[in-house]
C-alpha positions as protocol buffer text, in pm:
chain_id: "A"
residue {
  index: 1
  type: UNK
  ca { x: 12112 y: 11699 z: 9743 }
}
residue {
  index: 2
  type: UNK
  ca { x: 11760 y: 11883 z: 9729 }
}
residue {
  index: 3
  type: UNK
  ca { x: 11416 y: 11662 z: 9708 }
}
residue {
  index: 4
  type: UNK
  ca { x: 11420 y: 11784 z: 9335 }
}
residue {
  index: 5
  type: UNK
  ca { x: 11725 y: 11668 z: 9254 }
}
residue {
  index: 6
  type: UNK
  ca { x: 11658 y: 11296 z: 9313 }
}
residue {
  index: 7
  type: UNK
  ca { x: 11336 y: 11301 z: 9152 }
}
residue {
  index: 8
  type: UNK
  ca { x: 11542 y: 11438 z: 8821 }
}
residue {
  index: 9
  type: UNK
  ca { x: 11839 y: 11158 z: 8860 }
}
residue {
  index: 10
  type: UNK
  ca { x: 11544 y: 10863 z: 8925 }
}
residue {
  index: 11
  type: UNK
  ca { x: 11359 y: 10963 z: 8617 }
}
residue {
  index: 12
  type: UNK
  ca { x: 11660 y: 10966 z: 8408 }
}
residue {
  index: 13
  type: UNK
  ca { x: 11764 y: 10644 z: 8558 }
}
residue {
  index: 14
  type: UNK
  ca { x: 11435 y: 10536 z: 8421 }
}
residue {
  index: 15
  type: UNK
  ca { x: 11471 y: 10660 z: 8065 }
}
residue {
  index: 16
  type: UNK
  ca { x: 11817 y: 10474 z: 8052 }
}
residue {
  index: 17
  type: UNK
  ca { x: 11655 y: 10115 z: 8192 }
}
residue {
  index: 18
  type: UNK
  ca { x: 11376 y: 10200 z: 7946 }
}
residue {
  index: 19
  type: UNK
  ca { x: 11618 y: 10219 z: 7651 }
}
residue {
  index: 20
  type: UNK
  ca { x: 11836 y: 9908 z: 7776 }
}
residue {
  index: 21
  type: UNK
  ca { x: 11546 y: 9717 z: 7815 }
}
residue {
  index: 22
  type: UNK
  ca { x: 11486 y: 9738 z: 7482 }
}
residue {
  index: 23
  type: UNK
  ca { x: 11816 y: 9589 z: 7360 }
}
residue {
  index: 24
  type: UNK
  ca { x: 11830 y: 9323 z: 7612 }
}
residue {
  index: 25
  type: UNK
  ca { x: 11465 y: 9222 z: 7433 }
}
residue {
  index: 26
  type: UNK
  ca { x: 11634 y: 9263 z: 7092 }
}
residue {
  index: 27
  type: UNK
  ca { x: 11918 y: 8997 z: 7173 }
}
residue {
  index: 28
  type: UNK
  ca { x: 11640 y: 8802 z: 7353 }
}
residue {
  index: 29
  type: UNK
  ca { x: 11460 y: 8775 z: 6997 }
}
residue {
  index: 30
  type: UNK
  ca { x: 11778 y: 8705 z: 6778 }
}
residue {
  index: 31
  type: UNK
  ca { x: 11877 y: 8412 z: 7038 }
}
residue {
  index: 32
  type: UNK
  ca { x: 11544 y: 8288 z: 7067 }
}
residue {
  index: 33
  type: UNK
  ca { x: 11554 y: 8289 z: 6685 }
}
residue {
  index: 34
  type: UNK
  ca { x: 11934 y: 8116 z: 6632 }
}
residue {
  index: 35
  type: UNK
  ca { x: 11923 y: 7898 z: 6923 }
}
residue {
  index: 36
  type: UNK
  ca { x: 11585 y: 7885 z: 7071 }
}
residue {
  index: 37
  type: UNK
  ca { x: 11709 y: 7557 z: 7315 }
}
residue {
  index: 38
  type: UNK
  ca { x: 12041 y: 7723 z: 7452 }
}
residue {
  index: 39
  type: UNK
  ca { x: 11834 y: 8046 z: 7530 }
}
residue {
  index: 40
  type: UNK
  ca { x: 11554 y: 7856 z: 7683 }
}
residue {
  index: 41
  type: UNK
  ca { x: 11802 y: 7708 z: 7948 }
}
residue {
  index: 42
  type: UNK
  ca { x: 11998 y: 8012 z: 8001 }
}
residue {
  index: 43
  type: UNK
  ca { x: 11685 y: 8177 z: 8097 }
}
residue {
  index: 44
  type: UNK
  ca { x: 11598 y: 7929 z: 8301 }
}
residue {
  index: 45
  type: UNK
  ca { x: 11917 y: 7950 z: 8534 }
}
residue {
  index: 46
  type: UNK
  ca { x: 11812 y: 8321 z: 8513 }
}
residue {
  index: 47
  type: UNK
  ca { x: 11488 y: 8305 z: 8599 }
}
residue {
  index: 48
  type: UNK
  ca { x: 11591 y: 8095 z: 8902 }
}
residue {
  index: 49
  type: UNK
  ca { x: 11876 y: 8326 z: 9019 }
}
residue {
  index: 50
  type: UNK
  ca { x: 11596 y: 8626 z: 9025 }
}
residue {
  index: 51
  type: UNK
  ca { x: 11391 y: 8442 z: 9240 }
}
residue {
  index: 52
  type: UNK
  ca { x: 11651 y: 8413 z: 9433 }
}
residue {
  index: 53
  type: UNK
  ca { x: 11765 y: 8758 z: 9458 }
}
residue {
  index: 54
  type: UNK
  ca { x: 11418 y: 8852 z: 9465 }
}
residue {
  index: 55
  type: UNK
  ca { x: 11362 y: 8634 z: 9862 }
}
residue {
  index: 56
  type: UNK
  ca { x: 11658 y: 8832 z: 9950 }
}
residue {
  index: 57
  type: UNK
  ca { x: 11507 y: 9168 z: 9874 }
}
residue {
  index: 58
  type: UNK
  ca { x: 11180 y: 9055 z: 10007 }
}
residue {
  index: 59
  type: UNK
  ca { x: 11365 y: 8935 z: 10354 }
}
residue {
  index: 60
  type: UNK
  ca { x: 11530 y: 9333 z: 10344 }
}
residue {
  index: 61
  type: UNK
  ca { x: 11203 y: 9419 z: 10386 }
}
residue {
  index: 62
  type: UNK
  ca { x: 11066 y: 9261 z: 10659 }
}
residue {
  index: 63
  type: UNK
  ca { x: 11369 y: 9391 z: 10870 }
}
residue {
  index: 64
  type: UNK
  ca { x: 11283 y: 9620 z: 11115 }
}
């Protein structure tokens, strides 16, 4: 695959996070709404699970 090539598939990629972003905010806003203390734990164990995932990535990195 040409240089090209991957710059077209990584900007579409983008577009397509772009738009699912937006619906993930949407049901973020209608369970926020309908059961603001359910969602506020749920995100919680989410938030925690990125960090973890996020150490991992960040020890990746430091590989040489």
């Amino acid at each position: 695959m040409k240089k090209k090539n991957y710059s077209q598939i990584i900007n579409k990629i983008q577009l397509l996070r772009k738009k699912n972003n937006i619906n993930w905010m949407d049901i973020l806003r209608l369970a926020m709404k309908h059961a603001p203390n359910e969602t506020k734990k749920i995100l919680k164990s989410i938030n925690s699970f990125d960090k973890k995932i996020s150490n991992e990535v960040n020890s990746i990195t430091k590989l040489k």
